[in-house]
Backbone bond lengths (Angstrom), bond angles and torsions (degrees), N, CA, C in turn:
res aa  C-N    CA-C-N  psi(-1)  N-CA   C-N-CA  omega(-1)  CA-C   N-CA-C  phi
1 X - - - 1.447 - - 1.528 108.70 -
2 X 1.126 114.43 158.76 1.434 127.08 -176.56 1.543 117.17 -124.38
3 X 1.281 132.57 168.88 1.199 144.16 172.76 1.661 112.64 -94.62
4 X 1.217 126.23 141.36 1.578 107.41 158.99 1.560 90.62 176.53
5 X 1.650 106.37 156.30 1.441 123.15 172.20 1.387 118.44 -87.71
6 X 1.140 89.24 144.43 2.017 85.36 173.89 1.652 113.38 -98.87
7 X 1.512 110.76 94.79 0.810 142.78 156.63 2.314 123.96 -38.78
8 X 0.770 74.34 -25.32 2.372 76.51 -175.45 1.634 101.55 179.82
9 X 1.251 110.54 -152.12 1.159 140.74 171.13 1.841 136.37 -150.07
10 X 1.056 124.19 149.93 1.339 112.37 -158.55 1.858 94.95 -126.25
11 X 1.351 106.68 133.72 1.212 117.12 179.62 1.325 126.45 -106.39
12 X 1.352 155.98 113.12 1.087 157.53 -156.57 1.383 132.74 -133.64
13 X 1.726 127.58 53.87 0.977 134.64 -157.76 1.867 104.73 -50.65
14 X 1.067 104.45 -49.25 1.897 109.46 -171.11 1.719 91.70 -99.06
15 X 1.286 96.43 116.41 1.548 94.19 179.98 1.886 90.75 -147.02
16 X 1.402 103.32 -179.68 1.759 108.66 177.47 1.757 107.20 -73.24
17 X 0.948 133.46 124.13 0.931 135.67 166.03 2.059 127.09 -29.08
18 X 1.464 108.48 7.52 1.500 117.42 -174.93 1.436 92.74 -120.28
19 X 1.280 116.22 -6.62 1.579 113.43 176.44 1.457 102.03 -90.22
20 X 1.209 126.66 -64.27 1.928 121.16 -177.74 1.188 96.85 -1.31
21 X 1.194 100.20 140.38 1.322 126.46 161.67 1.855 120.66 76.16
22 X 1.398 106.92 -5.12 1.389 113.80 168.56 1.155 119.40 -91.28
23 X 1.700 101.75 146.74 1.515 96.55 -169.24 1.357 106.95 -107.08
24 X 1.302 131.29 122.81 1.817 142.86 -170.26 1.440 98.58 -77.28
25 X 0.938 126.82 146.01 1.500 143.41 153.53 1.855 119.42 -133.81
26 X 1.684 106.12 154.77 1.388 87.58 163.60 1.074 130.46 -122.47
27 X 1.062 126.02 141.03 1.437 116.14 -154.30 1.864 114.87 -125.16
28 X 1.063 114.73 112.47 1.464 113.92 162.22 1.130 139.79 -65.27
29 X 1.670 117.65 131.83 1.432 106.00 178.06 0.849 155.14 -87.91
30 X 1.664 149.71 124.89 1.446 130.19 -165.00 0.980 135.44 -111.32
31 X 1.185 133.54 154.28 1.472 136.35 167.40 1.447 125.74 -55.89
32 X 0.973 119.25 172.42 1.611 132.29 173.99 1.665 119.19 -69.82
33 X 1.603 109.69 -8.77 1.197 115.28 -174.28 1.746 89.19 -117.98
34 X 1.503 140.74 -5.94 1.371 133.31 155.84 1.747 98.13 112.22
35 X 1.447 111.54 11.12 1.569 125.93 -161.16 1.602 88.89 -99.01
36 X 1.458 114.01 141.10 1.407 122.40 -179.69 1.604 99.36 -71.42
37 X 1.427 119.25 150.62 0.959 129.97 169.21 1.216 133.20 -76.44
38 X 1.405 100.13 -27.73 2.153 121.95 -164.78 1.493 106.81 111.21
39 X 1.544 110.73 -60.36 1.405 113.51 -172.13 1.404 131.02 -55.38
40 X 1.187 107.50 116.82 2.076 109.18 -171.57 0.987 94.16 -118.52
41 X 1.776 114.42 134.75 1.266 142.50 152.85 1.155 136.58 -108.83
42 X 1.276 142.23 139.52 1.463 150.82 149.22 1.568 119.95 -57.03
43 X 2.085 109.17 97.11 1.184 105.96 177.01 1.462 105.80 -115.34
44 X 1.425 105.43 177.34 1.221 100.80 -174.40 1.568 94.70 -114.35
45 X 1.658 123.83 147.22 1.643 128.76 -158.90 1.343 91.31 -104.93
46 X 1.390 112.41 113.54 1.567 126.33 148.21 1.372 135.17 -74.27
47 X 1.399 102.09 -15.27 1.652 111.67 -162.03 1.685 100.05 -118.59
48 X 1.785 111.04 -5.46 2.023 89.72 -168.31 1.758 113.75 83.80
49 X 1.320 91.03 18.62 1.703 78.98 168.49 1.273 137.67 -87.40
50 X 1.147 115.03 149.90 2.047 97.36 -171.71 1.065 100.50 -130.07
51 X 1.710 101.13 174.68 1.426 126.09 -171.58 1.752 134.78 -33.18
52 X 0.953 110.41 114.26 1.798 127.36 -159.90 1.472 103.44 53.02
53 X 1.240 129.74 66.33 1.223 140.23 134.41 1.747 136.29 -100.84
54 X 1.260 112.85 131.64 1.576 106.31 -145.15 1.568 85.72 -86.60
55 X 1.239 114.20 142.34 1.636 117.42 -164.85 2.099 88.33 -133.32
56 X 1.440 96.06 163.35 1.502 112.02 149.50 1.275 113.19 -107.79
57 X 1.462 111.29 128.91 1.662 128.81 172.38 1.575 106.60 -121.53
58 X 1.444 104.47 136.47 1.334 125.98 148.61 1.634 135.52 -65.94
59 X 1.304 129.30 137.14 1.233 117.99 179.16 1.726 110.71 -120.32
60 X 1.430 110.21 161.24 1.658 95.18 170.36 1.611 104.62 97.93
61 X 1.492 86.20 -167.57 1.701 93.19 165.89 1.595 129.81 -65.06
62 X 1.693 104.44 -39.71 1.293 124.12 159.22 2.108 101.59 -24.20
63 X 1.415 113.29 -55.74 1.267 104.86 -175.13 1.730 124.43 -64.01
64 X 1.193 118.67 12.59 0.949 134.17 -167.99 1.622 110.93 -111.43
65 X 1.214 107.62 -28.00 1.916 112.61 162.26 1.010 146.28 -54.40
66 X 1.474 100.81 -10.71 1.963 92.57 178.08 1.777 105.98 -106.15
67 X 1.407 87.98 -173.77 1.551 98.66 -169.28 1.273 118.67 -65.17
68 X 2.072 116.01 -18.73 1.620 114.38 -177.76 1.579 104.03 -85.12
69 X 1.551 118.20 -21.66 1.805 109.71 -159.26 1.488 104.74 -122.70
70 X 1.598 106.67 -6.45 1.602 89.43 173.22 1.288 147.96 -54.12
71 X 1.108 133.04 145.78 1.592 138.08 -110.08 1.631 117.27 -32.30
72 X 1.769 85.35 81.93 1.788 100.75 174.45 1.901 99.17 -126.56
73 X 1.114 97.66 179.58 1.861 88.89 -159.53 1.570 97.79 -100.14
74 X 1.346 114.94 78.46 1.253 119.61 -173.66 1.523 114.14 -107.41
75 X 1.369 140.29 155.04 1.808 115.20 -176.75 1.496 89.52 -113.23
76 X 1.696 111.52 -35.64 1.746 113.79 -177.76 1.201 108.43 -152.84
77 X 2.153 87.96 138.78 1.571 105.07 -150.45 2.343 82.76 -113.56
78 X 0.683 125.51 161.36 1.909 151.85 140.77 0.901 107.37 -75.73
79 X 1.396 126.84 96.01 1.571 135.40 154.04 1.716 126.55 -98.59
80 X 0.906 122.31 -17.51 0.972 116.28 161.30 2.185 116.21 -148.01
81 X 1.157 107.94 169.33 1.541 125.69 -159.08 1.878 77.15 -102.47
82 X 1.105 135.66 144.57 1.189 160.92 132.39 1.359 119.97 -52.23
83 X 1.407 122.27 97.12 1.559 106.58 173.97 1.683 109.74 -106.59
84 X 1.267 127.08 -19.13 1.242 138.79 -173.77 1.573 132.73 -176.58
85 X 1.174 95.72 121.69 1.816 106.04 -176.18 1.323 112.05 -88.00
86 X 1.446 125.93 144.60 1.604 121.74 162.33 0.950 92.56 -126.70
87 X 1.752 126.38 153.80 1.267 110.79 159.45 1.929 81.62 -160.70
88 X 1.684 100.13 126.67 1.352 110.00 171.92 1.609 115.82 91.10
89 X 1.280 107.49 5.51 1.505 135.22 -170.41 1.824 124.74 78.47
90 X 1.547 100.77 11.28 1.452 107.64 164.94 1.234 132.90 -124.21
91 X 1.361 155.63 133.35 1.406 149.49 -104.31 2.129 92.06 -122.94
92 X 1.760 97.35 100.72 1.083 79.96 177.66 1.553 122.30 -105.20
93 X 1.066 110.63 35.41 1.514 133.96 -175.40 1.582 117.20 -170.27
94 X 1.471 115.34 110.59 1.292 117.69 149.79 1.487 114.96 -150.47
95 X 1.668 87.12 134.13 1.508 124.51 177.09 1.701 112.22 -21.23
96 X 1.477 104.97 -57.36 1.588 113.85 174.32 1.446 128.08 -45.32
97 X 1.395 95.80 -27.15 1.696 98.44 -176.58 1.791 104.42 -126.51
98 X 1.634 116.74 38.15 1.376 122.30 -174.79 1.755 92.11 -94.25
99 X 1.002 109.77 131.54 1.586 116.09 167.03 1.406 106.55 -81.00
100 X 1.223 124.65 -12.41 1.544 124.92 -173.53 1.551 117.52 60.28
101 X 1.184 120.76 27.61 1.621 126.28 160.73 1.260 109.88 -89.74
């Protein structure tokens, strides 16, 4: 799993028919210190996450496991909403105090 913000949304009126009904987002990636990486991807949201919220995404086949994308031609799925990081016994991320920039 990976870290990354959700950055926009991606719209796709003519798409393959195994996509309908998925919802695209884009999502940026982050580091271990909460710093964007550069790398932007097109995932598809399993969980309802919205705009500048720091989410965990899957990449690969892995994106193909849950109950919204299974075996649909997806590379990266949003599985879960981020509410709080610890790492080292101090909280270097929480949701409550995210300004969402």
């Amino acid at each position: 799993m990976l870290l990354g913000k959700i950055i926009g949304t991606v719209v796709a009126t003519r798409k393959e028919p195994e996509l309908e009904g998925l919802r695209m987002m884009l999502v940026r990636e982050l580091d271990a210190a909460f710093l964007a990486t550069g790398k932007i991807v097109v995932a598809v949201d399993a969980v309802g996450a919205g705009q500048g919220e720091v989410v965990l995404f899957a990449a690969g086949s892995s994106a193909r496991q849950t109950a919204v994308t299974n075996n649909r031609p997806v590379d990266h799925v949003i599985m879960a909403v981020v509410d709080q990081v610890t790492a080292h016994g101090e909280v270097c991320y929480d949701k409550r105090h995210d300004d969402g920039a």
